[in-house]
CHARMM-style PDB file with segment names, atoms N, HN, CA, C and O in Angstrom:
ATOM      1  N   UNK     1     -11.154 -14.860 -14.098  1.00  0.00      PROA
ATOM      2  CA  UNK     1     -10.487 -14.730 -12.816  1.00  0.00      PROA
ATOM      3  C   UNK     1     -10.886 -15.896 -11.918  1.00  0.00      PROA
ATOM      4  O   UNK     1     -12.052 -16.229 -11.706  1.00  0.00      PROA
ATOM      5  N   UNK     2      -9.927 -16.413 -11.471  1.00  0.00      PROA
ATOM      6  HN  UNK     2      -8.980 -16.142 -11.644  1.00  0.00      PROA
ATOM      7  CA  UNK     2     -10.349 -17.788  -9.754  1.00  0.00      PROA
ATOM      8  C   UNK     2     -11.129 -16.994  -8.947  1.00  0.00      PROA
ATOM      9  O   UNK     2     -10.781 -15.927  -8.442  1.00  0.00      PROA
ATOM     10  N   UNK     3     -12.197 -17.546  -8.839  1.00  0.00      PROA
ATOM     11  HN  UNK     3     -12.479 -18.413  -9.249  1.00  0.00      PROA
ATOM     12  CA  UNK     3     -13.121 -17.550  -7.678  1.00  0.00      PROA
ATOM     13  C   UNK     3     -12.314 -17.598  -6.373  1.00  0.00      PROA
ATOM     14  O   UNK     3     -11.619 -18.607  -6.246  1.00  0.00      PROA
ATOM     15  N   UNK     4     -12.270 -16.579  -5.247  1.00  0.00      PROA
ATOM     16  HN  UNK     4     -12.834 -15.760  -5.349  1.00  0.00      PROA
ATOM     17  CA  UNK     4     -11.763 -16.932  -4.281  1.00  0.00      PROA
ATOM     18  C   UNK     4     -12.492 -16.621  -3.135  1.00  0.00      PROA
ATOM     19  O   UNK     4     -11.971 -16.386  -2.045  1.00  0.00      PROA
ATOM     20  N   UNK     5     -13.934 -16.616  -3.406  1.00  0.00      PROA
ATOM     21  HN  UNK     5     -14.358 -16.807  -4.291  1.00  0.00      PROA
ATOM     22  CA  UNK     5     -15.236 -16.219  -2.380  1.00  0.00      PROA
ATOM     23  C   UNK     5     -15.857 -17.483  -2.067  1.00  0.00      PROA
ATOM     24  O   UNK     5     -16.801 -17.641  -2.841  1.00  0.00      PROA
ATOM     25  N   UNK     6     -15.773 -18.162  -1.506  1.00  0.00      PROA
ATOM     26  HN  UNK     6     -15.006 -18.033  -0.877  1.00  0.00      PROA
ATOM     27  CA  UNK     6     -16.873 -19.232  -0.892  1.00  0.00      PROA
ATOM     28  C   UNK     6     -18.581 -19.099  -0.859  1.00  0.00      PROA
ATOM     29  O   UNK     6     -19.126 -18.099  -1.326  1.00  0.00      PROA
ATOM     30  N   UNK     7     -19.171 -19.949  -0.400  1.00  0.00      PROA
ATOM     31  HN  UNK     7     -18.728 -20.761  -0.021  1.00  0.00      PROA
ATOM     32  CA  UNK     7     -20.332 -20.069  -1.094  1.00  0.00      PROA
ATOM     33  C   UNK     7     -20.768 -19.384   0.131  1.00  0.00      PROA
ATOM     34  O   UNK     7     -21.198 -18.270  -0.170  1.00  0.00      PROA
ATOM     35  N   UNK     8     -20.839 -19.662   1.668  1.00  0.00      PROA
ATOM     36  HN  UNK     8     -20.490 -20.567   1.911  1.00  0.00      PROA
ATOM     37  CA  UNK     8     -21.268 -18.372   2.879  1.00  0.00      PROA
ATOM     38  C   UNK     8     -20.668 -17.400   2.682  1.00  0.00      PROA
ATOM     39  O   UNK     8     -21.431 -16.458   2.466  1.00  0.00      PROA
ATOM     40  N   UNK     9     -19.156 -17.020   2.629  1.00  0.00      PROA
ATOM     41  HN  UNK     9     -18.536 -17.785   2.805  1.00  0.00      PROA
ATOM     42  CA  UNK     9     -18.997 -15.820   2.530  1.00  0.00      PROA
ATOM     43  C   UNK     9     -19.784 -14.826   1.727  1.00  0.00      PROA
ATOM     44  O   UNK     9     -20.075 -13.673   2.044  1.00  0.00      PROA
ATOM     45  N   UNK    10     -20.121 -15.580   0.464  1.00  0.00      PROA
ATOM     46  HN  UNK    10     -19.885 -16.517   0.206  1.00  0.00      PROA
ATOM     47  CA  UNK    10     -21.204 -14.844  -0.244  1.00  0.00      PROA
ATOM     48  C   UNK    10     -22.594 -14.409   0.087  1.00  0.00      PROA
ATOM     49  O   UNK    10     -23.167 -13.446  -0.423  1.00  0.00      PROA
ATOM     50  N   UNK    11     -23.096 -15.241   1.024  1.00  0.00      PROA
ATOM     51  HN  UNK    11     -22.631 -16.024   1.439  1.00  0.00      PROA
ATOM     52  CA  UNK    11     -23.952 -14.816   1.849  1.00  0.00      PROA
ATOM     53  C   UNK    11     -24.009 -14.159   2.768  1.00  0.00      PROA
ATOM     54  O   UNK    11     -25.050 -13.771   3.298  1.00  0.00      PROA
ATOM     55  N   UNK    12     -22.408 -13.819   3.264  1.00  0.00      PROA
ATOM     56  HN  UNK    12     -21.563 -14.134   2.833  1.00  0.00      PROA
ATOM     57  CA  UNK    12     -22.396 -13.114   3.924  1.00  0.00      PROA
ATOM     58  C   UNK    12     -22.171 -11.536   4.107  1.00  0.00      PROA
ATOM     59  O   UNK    12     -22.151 -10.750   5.054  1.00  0.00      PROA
ATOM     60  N   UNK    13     -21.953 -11.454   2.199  1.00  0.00      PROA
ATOM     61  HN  UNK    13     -21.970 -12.092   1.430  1.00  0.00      PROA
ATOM     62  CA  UNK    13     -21.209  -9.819   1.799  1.00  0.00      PROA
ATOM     63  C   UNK    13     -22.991  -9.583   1.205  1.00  0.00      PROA
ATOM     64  O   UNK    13     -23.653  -8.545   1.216  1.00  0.00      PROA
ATOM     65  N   UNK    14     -23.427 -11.117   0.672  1.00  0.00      PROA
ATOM     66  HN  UNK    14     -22.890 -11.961   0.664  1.00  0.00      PROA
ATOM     67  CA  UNK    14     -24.946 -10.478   0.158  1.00  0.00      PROA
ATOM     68  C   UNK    14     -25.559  -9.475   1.566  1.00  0.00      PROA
ATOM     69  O   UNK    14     -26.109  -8.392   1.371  1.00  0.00      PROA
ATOM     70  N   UNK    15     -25.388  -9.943   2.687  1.00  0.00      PROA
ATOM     71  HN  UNK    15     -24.941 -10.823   2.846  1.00  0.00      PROA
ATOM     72  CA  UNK    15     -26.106  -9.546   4.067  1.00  0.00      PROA
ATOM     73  C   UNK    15     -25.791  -8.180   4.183  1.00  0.00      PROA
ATOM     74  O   UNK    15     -26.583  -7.240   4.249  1.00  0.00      PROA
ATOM     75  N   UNK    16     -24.121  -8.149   4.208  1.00  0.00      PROA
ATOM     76  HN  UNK    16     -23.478  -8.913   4.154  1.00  0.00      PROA
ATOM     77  CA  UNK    16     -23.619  -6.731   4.660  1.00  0.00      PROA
ATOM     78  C   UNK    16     -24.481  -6.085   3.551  1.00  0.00      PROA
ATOM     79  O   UNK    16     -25.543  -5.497   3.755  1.00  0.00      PROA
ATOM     80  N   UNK    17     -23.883  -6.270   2.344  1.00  0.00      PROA
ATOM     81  HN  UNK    17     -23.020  -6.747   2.178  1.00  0.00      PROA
ATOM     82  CA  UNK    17     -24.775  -5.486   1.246  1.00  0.00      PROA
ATOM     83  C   UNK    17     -26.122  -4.433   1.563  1.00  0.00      PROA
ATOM     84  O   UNK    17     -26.079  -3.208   1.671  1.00  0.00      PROA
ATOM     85  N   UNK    18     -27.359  -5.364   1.675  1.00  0.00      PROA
ATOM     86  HN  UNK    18     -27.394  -6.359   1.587  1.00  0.00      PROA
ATOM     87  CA  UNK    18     -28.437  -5.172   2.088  1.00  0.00      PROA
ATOM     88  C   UNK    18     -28.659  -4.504   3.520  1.00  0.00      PROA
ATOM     89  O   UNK    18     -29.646  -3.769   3.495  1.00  0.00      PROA
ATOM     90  N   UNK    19     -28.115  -4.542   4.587  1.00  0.00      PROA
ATOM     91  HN  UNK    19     -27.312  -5.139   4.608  1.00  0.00      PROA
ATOM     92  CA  UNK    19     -27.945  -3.776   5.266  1.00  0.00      PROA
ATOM     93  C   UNK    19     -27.315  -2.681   4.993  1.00  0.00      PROA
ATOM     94  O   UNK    19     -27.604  -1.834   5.838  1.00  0.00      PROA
ATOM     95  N   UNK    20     -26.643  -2.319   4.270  1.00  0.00      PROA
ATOM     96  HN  UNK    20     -26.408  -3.007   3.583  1.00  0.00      PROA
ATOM     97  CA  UNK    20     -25.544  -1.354   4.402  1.00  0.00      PROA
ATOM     98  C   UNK    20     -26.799  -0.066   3.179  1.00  0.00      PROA
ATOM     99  O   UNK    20     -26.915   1.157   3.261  1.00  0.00      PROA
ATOM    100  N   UNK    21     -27.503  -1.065   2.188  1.00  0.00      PROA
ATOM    101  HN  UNK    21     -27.409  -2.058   2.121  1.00  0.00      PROA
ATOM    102  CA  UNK    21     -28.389  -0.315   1.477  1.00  0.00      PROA
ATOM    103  C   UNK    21     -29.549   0.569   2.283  1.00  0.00      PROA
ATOM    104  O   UNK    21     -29.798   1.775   2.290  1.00  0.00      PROA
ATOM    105  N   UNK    22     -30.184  -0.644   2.999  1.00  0.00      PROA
ATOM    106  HN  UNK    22     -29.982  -1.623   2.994  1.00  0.00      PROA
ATOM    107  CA  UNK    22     -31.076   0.103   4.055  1.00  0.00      PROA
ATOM    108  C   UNK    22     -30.565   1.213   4.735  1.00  0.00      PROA
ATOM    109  O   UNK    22     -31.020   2.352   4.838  1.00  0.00      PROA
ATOM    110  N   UNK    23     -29.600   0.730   5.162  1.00  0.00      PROA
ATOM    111  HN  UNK    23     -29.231  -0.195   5.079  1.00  0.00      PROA
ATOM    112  CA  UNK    23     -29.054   2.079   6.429  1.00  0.00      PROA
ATOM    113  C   UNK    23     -28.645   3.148   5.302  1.00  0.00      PROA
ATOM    114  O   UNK    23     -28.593   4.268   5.812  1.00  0.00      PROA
ATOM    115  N   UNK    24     -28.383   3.158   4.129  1.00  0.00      PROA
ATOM    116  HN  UNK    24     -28.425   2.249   3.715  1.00  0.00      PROA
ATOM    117  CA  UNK    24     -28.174   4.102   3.326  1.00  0.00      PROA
ATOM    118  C   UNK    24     -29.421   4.848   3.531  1.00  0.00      PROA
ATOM    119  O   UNK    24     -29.367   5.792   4.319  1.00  0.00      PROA
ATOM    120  N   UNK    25     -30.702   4.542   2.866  1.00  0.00      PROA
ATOM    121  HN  UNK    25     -30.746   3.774   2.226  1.00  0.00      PROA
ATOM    122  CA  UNK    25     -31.669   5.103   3.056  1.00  0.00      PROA
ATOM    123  C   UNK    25     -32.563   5.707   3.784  1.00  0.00      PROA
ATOM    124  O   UNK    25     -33.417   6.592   3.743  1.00  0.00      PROA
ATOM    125  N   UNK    26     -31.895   4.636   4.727  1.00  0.00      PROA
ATOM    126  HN  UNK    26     -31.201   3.917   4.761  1.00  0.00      PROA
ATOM    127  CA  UNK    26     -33.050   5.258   6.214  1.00  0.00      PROA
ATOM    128  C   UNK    26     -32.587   6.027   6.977  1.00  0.00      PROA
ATOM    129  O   UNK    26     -33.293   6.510   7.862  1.00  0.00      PROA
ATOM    130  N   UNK    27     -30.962   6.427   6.811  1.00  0.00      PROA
ATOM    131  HN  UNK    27     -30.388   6.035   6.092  1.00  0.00      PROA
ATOM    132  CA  UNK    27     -30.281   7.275   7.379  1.00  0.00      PROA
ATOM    133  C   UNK    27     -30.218   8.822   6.795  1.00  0.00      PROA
ATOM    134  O   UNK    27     -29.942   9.857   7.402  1.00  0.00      PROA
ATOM    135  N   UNK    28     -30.485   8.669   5.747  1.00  0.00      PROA
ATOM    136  HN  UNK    28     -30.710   7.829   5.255  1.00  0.00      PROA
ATOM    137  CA  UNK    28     -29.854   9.593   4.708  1.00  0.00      PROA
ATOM    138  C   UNK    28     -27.903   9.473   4.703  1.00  0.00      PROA
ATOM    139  O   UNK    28     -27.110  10.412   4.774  1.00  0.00      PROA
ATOM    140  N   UNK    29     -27.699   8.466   4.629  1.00  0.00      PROA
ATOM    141  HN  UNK    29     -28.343   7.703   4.572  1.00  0.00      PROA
ATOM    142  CA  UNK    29     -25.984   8.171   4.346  1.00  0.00      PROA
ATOM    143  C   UNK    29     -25.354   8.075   3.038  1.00  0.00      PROA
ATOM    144  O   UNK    29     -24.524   7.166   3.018  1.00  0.00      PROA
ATOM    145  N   UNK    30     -25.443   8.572   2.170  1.00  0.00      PROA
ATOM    146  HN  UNK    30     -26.117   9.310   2.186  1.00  0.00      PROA
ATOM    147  CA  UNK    30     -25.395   7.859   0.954  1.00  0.00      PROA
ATOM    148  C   UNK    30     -24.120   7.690   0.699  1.00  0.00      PROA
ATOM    149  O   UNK    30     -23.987   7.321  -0.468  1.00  0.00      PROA
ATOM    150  N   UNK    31     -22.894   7.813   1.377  1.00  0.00      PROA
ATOM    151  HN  UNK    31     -23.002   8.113   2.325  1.00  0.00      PROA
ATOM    152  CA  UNK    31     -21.877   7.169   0.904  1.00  0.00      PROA
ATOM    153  C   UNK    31     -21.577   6.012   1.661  1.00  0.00      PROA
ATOM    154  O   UNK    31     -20.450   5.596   1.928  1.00  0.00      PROA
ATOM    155  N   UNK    32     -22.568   5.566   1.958  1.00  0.00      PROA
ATOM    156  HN  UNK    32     -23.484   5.905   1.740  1.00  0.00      PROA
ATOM    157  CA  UNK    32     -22.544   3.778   2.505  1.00  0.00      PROA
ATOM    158  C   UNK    32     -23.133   3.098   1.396  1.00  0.00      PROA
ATOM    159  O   UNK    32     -23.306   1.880   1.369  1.00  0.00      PROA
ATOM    160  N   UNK    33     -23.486   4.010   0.340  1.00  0.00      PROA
ATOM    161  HN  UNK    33     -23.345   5.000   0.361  1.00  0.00      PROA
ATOM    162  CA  UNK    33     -23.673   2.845  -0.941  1.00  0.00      PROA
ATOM    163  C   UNK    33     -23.002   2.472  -1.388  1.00  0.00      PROA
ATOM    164  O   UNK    33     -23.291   1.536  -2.133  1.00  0.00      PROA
ATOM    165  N   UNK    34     -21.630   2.892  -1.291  1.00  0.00      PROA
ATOM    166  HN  UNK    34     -21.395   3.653  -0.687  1.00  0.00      PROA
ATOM    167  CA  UNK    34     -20.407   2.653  -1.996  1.00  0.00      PROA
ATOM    168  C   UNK    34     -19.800   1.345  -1.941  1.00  0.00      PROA
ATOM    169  O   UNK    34     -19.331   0.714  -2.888  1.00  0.00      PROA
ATOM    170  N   UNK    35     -19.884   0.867  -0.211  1.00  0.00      PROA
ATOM    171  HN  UNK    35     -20.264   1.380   0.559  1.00  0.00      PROA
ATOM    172  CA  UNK    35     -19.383  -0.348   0.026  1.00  0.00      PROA
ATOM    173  C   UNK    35     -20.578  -1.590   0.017  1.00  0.00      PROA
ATOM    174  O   UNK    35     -20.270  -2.756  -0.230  1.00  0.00      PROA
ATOM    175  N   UNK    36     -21.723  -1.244   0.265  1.00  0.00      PROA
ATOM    176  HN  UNK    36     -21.973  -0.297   0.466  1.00  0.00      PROA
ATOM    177  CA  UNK    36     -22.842  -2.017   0.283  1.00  0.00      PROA
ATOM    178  C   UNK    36     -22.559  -2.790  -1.948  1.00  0.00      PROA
ATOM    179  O   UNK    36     -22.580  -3.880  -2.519  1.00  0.00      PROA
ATOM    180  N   UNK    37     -22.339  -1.296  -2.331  1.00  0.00      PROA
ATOM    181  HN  UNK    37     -22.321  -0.411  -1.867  1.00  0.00      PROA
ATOM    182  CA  UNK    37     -22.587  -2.108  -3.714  1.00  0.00      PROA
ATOM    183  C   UNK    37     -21.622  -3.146  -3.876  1.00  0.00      PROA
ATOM    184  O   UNK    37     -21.917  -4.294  -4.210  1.00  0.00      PROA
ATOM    185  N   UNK    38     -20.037  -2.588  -3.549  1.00  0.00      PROA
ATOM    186  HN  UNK    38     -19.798  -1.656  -3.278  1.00  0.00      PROA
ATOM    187  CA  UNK    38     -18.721  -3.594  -2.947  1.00  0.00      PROA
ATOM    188  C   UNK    38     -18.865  -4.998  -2.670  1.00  0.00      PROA
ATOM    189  O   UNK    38     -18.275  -5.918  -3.235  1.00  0.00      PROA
ATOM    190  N   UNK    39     -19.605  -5.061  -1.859  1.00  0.00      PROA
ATOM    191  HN  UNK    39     -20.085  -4.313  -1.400  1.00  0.00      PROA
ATOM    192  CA  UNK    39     -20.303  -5.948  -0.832  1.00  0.00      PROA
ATOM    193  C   UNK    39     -20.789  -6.814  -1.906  1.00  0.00      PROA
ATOM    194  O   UNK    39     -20.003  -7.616  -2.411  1.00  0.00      PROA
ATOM    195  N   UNK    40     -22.307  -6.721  -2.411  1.00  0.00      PROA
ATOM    196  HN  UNK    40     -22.945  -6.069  -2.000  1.00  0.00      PROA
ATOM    197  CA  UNK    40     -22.750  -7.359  -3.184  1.00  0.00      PROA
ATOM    198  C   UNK    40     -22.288  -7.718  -4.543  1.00  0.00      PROA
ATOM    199  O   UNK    40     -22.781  -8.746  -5.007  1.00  0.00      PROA
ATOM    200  N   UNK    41     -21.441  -7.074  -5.268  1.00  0.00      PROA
ATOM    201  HN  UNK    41     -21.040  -6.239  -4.891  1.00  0.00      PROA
ATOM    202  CA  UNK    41     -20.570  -7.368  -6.211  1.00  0.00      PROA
ATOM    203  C   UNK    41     -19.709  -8.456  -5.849  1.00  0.00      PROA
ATOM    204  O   UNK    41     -20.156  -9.555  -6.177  1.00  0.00      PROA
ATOM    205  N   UNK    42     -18.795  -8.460  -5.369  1.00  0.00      PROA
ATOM    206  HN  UNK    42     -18.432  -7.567  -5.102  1.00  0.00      PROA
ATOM    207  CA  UNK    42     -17.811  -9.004  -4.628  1.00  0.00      PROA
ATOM    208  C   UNK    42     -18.250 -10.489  -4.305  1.00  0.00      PROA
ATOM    209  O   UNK    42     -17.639 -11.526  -4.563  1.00  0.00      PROA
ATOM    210  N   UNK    43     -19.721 -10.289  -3.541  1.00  0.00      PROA
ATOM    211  HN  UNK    43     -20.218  -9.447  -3.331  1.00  0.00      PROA
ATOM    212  CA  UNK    43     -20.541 -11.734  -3.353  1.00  0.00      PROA
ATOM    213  C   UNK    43     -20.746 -12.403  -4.730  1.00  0.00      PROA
ATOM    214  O   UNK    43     -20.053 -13.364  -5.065  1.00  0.00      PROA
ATOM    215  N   UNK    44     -21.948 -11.752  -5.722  1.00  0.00      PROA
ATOM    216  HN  UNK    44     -22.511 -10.971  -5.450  1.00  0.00      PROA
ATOM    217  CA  UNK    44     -22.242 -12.037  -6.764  1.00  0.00      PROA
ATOM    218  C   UNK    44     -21.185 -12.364  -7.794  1.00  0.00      PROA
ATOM    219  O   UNK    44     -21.461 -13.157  -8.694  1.00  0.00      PROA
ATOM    220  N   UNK    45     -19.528 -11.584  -7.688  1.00  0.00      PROA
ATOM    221  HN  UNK    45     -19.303 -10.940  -6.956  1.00  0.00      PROA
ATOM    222  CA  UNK    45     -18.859 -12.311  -8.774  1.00  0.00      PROA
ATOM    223  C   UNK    45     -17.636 -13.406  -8.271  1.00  0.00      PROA
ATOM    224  O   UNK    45     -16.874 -14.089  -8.955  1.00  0.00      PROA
ATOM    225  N   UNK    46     -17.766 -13.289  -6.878  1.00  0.00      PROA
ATOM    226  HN  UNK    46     -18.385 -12.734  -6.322  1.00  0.00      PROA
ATOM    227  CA  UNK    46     -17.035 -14.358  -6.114  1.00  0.00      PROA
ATOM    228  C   UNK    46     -15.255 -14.164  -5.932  1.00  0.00      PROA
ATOM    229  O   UNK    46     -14.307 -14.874  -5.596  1.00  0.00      PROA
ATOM    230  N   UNK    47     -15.458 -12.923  -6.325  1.00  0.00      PROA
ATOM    231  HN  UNK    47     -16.228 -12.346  -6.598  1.00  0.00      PROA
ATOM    232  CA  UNK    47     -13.326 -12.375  -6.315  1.00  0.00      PROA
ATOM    233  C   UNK    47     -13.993 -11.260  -5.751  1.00  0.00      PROA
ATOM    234  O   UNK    47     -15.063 -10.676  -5.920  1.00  0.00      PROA
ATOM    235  N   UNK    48     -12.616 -11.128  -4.748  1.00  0.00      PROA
ATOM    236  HN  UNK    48     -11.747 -11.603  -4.611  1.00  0.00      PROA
ATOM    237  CA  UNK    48     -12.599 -10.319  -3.965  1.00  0.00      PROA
ATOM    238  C   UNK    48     -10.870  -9.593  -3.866  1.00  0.00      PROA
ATOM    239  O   UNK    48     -10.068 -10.039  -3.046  1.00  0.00      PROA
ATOM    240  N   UNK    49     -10.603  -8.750  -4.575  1.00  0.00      PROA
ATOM    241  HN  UNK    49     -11.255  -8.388  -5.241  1.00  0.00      PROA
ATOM    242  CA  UNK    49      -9.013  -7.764  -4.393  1.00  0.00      PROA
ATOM    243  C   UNK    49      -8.581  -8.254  -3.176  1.00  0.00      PROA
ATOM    244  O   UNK    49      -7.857  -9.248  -3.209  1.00  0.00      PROA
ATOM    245  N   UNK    50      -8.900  -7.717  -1.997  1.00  0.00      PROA
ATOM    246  HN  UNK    50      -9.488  -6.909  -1.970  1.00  0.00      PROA
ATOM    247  CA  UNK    50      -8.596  -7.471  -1.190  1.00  0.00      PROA
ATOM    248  C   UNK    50      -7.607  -9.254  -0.239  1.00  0.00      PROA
ATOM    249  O   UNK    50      -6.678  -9.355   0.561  1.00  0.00      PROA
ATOM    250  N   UNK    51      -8.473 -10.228  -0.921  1.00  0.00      PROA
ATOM    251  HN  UNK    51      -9.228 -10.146  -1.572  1.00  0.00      PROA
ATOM    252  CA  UNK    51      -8.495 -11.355  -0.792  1.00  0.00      PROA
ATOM    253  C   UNK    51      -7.026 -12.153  -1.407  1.00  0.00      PROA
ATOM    254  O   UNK    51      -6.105 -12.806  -0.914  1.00  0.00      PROA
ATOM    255  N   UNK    52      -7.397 -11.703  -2.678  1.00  0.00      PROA
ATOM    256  HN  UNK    52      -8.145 -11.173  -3.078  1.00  0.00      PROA
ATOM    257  CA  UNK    52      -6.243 -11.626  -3.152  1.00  0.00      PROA
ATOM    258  C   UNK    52      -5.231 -11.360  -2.944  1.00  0.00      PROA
ATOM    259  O   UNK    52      -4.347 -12.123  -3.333  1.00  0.00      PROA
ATOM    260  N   UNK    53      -4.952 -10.372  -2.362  1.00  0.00      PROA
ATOM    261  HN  UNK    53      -5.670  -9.752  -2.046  1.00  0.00      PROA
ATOM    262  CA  UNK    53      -3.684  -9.175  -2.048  1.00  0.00      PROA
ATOM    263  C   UNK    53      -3.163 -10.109  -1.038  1.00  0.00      PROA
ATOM    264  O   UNK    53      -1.979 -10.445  -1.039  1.00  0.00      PROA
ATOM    265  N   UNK    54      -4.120 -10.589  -0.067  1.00  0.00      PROA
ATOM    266  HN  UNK    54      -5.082 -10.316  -0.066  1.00  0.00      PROA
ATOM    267  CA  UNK    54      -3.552 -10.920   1.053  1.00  0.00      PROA
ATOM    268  C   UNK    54      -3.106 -12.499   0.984  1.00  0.00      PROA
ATOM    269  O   UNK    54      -2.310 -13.062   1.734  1.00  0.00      PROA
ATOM    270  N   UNK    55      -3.868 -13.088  -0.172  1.00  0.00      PROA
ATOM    271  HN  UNK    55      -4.516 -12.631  -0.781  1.00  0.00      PROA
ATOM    272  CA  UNK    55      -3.860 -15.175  -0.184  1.00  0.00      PROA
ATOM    273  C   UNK    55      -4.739 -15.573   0.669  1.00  0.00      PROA
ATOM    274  O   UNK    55      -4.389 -16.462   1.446  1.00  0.00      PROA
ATOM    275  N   UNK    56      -5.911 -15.113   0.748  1.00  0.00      PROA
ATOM    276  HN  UNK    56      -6.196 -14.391   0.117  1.00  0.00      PROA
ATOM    277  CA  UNK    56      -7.081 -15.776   1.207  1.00  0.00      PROA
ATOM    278  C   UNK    56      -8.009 -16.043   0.108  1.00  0.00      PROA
ATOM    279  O   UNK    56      -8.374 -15.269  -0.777  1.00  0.00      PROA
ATOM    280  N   UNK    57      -8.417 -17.592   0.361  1.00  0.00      PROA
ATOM    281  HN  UNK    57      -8.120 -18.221   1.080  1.00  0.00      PROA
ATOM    282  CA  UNK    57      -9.148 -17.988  -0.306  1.00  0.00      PROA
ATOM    283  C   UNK    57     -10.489 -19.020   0.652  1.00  0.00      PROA
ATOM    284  O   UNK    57     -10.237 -20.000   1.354  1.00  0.00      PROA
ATOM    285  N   UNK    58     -11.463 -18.600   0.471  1.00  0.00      PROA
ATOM    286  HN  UNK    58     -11.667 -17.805  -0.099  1.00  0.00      PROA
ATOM    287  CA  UNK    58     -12.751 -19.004   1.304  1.00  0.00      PROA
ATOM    288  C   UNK    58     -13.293 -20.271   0.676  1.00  0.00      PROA
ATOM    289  O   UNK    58     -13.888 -21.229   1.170  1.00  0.00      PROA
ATOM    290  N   UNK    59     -12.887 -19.974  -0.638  1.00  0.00      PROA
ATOM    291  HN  UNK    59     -12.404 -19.196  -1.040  1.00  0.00      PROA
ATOM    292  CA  UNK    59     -13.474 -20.896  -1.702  1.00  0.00      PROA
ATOM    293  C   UNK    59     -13.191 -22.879  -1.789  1.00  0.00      PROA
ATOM    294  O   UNK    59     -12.290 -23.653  -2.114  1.00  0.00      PROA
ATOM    295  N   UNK    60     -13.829 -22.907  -1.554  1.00  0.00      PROA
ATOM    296  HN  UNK    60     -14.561 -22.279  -1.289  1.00  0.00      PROA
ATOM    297  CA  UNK    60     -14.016 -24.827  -1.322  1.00  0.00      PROA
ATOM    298  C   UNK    60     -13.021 -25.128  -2.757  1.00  0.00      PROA
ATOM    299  O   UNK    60     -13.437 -24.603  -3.790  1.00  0.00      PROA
ATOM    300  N   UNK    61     -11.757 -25.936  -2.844  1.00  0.00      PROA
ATOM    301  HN  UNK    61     -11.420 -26.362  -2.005  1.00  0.00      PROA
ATOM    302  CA  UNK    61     -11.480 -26.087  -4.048  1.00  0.00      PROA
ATOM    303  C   UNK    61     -11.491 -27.965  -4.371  1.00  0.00      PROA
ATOM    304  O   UNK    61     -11.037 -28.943  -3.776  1.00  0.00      PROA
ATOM    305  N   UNK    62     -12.269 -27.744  -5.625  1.00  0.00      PROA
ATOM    306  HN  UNK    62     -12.638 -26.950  -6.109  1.00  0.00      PROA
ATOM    307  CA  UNK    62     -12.590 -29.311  -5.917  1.00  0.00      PROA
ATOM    308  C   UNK    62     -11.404 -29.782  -6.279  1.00  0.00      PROA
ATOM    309  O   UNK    62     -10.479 -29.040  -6.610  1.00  0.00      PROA
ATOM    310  N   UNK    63     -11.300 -31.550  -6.234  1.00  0.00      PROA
ATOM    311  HN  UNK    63     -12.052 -32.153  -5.965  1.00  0.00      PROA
ATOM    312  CA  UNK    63     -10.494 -32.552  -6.350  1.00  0.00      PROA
ATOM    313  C   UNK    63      -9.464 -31.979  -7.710  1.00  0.00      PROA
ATOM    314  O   UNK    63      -8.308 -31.569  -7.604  1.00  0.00      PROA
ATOM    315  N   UNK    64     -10.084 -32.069  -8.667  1.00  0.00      PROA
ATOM    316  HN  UNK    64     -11.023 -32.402  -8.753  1.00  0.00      PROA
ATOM    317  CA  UNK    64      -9.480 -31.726 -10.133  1.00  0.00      PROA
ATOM    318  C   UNK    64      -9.226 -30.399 -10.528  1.00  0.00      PROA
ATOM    319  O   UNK    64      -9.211 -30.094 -11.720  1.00  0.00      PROA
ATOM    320  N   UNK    65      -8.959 -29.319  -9.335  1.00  0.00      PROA
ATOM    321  HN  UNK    65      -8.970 -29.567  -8.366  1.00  0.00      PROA
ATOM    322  CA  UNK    65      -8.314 -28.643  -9.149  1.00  0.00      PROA
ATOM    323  C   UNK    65      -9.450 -27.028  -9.570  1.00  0.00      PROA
ATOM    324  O   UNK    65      -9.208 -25.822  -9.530  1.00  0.00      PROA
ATOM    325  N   UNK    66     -10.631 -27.800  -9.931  1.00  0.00      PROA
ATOM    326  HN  UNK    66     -10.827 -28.780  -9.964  1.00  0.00      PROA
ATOM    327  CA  UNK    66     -11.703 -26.587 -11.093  1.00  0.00      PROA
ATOM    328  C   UNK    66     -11.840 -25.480  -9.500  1.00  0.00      PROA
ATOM    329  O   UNK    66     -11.502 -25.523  -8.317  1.00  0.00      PROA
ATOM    330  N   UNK    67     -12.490 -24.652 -10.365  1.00  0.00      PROA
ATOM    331  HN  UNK    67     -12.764 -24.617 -11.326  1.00  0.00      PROA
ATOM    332  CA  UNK    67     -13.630 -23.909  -8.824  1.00  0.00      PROA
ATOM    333  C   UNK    67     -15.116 -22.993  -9.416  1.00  0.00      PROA
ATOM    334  OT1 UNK    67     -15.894 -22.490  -8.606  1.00  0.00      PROA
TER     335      UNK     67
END
């Protein structure tokens, strides 16, 4: 699949992620794990559905067309 996550955005779903884990725990919330895992998936494999659906792409695309 094309990468269509950029290299901050990924840092930036890693963030939500990790927050969203904590507040799972420290809240007792546990269906905020759902999107926290979202979150970090999404970062870590760099496609994002939602992104897609819409034609956003965050992703820096090199000269020779790679990503």
């Amino acid at each position: 699949m094309k990468k269509n996550v950029g290299k901050i955005d990924s840092y930036v779903r890693y963030a939500i992620g990790a927050v969203l884990l904590v507040l799972t725990f420290v809240l007792d919330i546990w269906w905020l794990a759902i999107p926290a895992v979202i979150a970090i998936l999404t970062g870590a494999l760099g496609v994002c559905g939602l992104y897609k659906i819409f034609g956003i792409n965050t992703c820096k695309i090199e000269k020779d067309g790679k990503n």
